[in-house]
C-alpha positions in Angstrom: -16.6 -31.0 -21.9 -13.6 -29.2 -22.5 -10.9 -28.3 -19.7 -9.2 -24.8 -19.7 -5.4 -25.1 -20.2 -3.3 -23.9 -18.4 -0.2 -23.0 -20.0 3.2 -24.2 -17.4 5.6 -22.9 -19.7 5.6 -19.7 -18.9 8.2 -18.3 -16.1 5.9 -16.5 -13.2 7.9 -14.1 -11.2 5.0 -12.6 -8.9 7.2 -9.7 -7.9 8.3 -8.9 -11.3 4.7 -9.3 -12.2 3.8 -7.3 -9.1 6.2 -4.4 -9.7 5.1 -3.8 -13.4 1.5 -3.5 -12.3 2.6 -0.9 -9.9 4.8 1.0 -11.9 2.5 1.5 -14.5 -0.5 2.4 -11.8 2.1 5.2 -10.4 3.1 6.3 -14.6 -1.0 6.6 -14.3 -1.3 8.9 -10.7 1.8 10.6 -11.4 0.2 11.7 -15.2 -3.5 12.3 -13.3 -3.1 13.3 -9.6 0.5 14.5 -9.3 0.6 15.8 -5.9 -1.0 12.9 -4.7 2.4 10.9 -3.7 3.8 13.4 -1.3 0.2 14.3 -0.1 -0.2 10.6 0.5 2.8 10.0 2.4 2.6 13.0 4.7 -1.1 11.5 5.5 0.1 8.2 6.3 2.9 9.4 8.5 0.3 11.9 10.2 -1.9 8.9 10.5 0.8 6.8 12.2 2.1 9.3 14.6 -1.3 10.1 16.0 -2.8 6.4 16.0 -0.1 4.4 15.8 0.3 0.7 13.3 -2.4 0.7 11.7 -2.8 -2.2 8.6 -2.2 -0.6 4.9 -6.6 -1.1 4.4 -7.0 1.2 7.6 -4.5 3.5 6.0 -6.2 4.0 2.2 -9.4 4.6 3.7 -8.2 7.2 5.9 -6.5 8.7 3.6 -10.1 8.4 1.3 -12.0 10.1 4.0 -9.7 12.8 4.3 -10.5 13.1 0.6 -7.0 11.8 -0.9 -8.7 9.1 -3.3 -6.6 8.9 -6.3 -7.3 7.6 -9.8 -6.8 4.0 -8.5 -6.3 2.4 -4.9 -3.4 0.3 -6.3 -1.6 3.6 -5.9 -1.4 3.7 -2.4 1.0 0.5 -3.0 3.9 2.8 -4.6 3.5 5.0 -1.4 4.0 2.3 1.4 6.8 0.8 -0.4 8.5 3.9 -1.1 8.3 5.0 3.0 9.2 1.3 3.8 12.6 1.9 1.3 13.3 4.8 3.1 12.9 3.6 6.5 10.0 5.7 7.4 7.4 3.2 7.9 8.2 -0.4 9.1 6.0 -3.8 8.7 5.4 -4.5 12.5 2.6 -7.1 11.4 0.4 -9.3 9.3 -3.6 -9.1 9.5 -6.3 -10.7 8.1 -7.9 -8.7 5.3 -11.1 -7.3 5.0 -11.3 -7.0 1.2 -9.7 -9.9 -0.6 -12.6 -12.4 0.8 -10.8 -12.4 4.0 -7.5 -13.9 3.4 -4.9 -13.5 5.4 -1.9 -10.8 4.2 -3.0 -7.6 5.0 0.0 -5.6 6.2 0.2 -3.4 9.4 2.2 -0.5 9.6 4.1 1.2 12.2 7.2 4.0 12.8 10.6 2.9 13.2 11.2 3.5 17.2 12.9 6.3 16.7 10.4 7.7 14.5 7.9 7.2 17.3 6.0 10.1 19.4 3.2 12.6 19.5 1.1 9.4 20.5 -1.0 9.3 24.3 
């Protein structure tokens, strides 16, 4: 029987890695559904005004049911780091996710406080 090799030469950089993938899904959207970034981002806000942090999973299938569904769902990604950048949207948790066989890194979403309101 013959192992698989593994090869431990190579640097990983997961973010770098990370980052590529997500550039090149955004290239993709931006080519295929190019409204979809500012659509996207006025949902989420919308979203998070009205129901408050709600985790990134909650957020792409809302956004699905509204009928935002874009080429790929990595390119929701691009759109939550690009309102976190500009202070828009803060990380205000960590939950366990429902895709990904239940492991545990599913990020929940919330205004800055003085973003906050419009919420009973």
């Amino acid at each position: 029987m013959t192992q698989p090799s593994i090869d431990f030469t190579r640097d990983v950089n997961v973010e770098q890695d990370r980052d590529q993938v997500l550039a090149a899904v955004e290239r993709r959207v931006d080519r295929e559904a190019p409204a979809f970034r500012d659509r996207a981002q006025a949902l989420v806000l919308e979203h998070l005004r009205t129901h408050g942090p709600t985790s990134g999973e909650d957020l792409t299938d809302a956004a699905k049911r509204a009928g935002l569904v874009p080429p790929d769902d990595r390119a929701f990604g691009p759109v939550y780091a690009a309102l976190s950048r500009r202070g828009a949207i803060v990380a205000v948790g960590v939950v366990r996710r429902r895709r990904g066989h239940g492991t545990r890194g599913a990020t929940v979403w919330g205004l800055p406080h003085h973003l906050e309101g419009g919420r009973s």
